[in-house]
C-alpha positions in Angstrom: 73.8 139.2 62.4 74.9 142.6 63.4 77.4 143.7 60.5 81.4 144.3 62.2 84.4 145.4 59.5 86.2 141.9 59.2 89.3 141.3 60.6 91.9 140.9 58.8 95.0 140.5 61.6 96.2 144.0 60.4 94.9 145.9 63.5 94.6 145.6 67.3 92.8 142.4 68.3 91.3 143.9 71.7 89.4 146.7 69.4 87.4 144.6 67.2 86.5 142.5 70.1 85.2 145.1 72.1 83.2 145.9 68.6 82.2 142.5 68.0 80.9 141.3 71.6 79.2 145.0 72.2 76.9 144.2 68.7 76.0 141.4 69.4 75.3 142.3 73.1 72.8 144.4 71.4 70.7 141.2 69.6 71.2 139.7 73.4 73.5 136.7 71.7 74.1 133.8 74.0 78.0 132.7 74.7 77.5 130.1 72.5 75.7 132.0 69.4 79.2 134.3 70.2 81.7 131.8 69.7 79.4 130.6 66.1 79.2 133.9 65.0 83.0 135.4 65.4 84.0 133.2 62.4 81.9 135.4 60.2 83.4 138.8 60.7 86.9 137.2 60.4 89.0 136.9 57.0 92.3 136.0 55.4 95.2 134.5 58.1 92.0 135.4 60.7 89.2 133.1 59.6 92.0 130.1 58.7 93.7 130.7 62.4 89.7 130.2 63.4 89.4 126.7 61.5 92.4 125.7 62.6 91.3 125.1 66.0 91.1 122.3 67.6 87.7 120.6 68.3 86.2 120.9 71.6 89.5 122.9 72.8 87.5 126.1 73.3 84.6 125.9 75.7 83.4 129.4 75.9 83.7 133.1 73.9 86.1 134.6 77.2 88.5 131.1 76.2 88.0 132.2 72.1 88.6 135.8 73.2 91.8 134.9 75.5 93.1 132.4 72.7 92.6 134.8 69.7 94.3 138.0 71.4 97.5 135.8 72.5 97.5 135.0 68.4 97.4 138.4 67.5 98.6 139.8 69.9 101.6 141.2 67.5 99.4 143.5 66.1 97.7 145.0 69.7 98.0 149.2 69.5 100.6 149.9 71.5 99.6 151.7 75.4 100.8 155.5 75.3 101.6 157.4 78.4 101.5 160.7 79.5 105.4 161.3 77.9 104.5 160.2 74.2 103.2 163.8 74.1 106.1 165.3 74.1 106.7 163.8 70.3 103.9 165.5 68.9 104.9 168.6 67.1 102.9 171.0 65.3 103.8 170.6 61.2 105.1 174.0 59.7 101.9 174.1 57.4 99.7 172.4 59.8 96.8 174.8 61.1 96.3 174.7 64.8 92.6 173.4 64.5 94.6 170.3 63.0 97.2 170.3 65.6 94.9 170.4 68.3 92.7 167.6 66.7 95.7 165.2 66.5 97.1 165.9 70.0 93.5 165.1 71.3 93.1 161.7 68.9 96.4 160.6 70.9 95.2 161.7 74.5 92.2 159.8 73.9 94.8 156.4 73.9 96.3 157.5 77.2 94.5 155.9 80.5 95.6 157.5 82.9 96.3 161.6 81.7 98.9 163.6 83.6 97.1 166.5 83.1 100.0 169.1 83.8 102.2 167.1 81.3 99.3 167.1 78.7 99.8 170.9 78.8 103.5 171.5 79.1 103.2 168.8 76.0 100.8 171.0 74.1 102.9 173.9 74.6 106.0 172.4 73.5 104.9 170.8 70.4 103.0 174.6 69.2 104.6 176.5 66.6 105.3 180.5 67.7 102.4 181.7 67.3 99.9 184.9 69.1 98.5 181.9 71.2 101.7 180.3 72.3 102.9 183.4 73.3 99.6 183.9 75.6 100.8 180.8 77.2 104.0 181.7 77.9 102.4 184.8 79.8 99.9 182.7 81.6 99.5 179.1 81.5 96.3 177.1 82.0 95.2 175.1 85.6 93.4 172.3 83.7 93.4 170.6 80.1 89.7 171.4 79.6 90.9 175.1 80.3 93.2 175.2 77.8 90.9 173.4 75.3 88.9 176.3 76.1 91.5 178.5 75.1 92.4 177.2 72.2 89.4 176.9 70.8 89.1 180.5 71.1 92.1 181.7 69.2 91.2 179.4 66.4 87.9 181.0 66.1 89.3 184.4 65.9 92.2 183.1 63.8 89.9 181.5 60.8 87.2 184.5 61.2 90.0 186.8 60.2 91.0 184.3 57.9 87.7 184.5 56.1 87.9 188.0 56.2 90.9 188.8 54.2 89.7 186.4 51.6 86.6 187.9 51.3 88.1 191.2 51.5 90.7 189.8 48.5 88.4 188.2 46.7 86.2 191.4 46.7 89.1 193.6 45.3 89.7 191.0 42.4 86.8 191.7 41.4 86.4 195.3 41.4 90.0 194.8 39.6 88.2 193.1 37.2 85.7 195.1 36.7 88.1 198.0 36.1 90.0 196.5 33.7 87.0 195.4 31.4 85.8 198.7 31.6 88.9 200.2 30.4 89.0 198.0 28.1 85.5 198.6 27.0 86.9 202.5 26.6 89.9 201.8 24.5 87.8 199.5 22.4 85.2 202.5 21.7 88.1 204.8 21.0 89.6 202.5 18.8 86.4 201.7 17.4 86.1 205.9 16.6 89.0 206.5 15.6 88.8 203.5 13.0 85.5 205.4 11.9 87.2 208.8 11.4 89.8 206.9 9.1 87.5 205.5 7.2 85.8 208.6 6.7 88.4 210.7 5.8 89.4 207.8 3.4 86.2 208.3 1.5 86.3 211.6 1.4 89.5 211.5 -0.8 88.0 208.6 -2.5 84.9 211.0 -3.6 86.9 214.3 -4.0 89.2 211.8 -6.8 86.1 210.6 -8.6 84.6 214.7 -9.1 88.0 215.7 -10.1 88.4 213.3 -13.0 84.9 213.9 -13.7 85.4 217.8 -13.9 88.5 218.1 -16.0 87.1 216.8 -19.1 84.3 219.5 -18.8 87.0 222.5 -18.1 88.8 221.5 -21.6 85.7 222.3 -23.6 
């Protein structure tokens, strides 16, 4: 048996029927082998809506299908148009590569595309930025053109990106480095003068020691 997530009645019914009968197209199921097997990639308020059934009230998997989708059909994904782009706004801290891949997830749940609204949509919903502003100067004839576009500027924005980190991270480091070679300096100067104190300590030490020893000698 092909393996399909379970349904659980949380998402849209249509989509894990198009899963389910496409997989099992596959292992060339008959309709009735369909109708046995959707019981087993069904769970919770799913599976017992499936038992509940009555016998003999479903004769084949297009009367299952039809009768589980009218059940469900609460929980069907809403159809999007053309418009619903308009509510799609670019996030202040959202990068356009992310914008761009959200906008597209929701074009790819409109049927029919109005093309010309896809891009005044697009436009609308980008923050001010070096590309919107090429827009505003010339705007594209086709969506795929302004995919094209896009994709562009977000190249040359996250090469430059790279760029300035590499080119910061290259000049912590040579602050680094300067610092811990300073540091390395004062540490050998400390480390002489500390020597030079200590000398001149035990020189006193020594010149004390021959001076007691000498005056007992200068009295005789």
């Amino acid at each position: 048996m092909p393996q399909v997530e379970a349904y659980d009645s949380s998402i849209d019914p249509i989509d894990h029927l198009e899963s389910y009968k496409a997989l099992m197209m596959i292992q060339e199921a008959t309709d009735a082998l369909l109708c046995i097997g959707f019981s087993t990639i069904l769970q919770k308020a799913a599976r017992a809506w499936y038992f509940e059934l009555q016998s003999g009230s479903i004769d084949s998997f297009e009367q299952l299908k039809h009768s589980f989708v009218a059940h469900f059909s609460t929980n069907r994904r809403s159809s999007r148009t053309s418009d619903s782009l308009f509510s799609v706004k670019q996030g202040e801290i959202e990068t356009l590569r992310d914008f761009v891949a959200r906008f597209n997830k929701i074009i790819l749940e409109i049927r029919d595309l109005n093309e010309d609204m896809a891009i005044s949509a697009m436009k609308r919903g980008l923050r001010r930025s070096r590309f919107s502003y090429s827009l505003d100067k010339t705007l594209p004839r086709t969506y795929a053109e302004l995919l094209e576009r896009v994709y562009k500027y977000i190249h040359i924005d996250e090469t430059a990106s790279d760029r300035r980190q590499t080119e910061a991270e290259v000049e912590a480091a040579a602050r680094a480095c300067a610092e811990a070679v300073t540091g390395a300096c004062v540490e050998a100067v400390a480390g002489a003068c500390m020597k030079q104190q200590l000398n001149s300590m035990l020189k006193q030490q020594l010149e004390l020691v021959l001076k007691q020893q000498l005056e007992p000698a200068s009295k005789l």
